[in-house]
N, C-alpha and C positions, 0 to 999 in steps of 0.2 A: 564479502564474497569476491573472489580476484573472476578476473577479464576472462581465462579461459572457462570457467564456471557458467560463465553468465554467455560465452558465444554460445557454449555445448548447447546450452538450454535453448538460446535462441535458434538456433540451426535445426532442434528437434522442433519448434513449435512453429517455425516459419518452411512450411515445407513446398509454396510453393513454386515452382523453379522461374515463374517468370519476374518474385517480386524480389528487388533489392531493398538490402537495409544496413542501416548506421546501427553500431551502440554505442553510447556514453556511458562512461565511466560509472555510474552509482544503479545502475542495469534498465536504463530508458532506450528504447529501441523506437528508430524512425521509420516506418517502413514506406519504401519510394515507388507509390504507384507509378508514376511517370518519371523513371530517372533519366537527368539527362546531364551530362557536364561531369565536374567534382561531384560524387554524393557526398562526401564529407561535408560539402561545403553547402551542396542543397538540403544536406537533413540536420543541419548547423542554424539554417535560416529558418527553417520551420520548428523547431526546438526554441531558438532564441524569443520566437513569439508565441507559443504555444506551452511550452515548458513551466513557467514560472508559475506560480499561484497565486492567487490572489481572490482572501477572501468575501464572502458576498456576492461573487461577479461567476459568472460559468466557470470559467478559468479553476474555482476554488472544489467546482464538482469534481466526482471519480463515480467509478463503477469496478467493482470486483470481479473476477470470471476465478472460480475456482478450478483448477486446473488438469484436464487428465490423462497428457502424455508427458506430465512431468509433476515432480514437486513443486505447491508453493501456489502462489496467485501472478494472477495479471491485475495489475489497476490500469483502466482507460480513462478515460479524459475527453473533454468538446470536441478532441480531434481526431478521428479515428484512425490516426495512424502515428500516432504517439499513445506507445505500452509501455511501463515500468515493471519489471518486475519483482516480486519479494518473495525469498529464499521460503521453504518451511521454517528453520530456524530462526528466523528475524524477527518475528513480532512477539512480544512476552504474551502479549494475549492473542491470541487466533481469531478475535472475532472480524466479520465483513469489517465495519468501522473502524477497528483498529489497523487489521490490514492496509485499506483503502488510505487511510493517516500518513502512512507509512512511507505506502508508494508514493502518495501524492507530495509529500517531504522529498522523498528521493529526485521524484520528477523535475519537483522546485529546484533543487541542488544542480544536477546536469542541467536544468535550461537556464539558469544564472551564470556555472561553471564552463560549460559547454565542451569537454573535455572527449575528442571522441577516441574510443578505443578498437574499432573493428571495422573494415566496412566490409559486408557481403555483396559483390558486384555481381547480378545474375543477369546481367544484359547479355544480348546474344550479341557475336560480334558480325560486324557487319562486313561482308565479304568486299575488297575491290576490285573495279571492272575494269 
């Protein structure tokens, strides 16, 4: 799935105008309740630590949201503001499990890789006096 695929989707799913969000490369999205500074760089540091997998431990959990202002799934994770998401097309088998697999692989990938491809800046700017 390329970068502009994966903003589209996220630009439809992320509709609220006051939150900002990063995407990684393999379609992990950070979104920045509190952005402040680089978000590259603050939703790099909360990816770095949250991204990875690791089985046995929370980290290795997911949750599936089947999706319905767009194709495909979301997988979540301990942190509720790291999404991956997975295409219709991506998974051989469609099931939750398999999905959730999928995404949580992808997740691993960008919070290893950390590779970010997008940032939506929705901060308001601040006027000077």
């Amino acid at each position: 799935m390329n970068t502009e695929m994966l903003r589209d989707v996220w630009q439809r799913l992320l509709t609220d105008p006051g939150k900002s969000w990063v995407l990684f490369e393999h379609g992990t999205c950070v979104v920045l309740t509190a952005p402040e500074g680089m978000l590259a760089e603050q939703a790099t540091e909360i990816l770095r630590e949250f991204g990875p997998a690791q089985a046995g431990s929370s980290a290795g959990d997911f949750g599936v949201i089947d999706l319905k202002d767009a194709e495909g799934w979301v997988v979540t994770r301990h942190h509720n503001d790291v999404l991956t998401y997975v295409g219709p097309d991506e998974p051989h088998d469609p099931s939750e499990i398999a999905v959730g697999l999928l995404g949580r692989a992808k997740r691993h990938q960008d919070g290893t890789e950390l590779h970010v491809v997008h940032v939506e800046d929705r901060r308001v700017p601040t006027i000077a006096r």
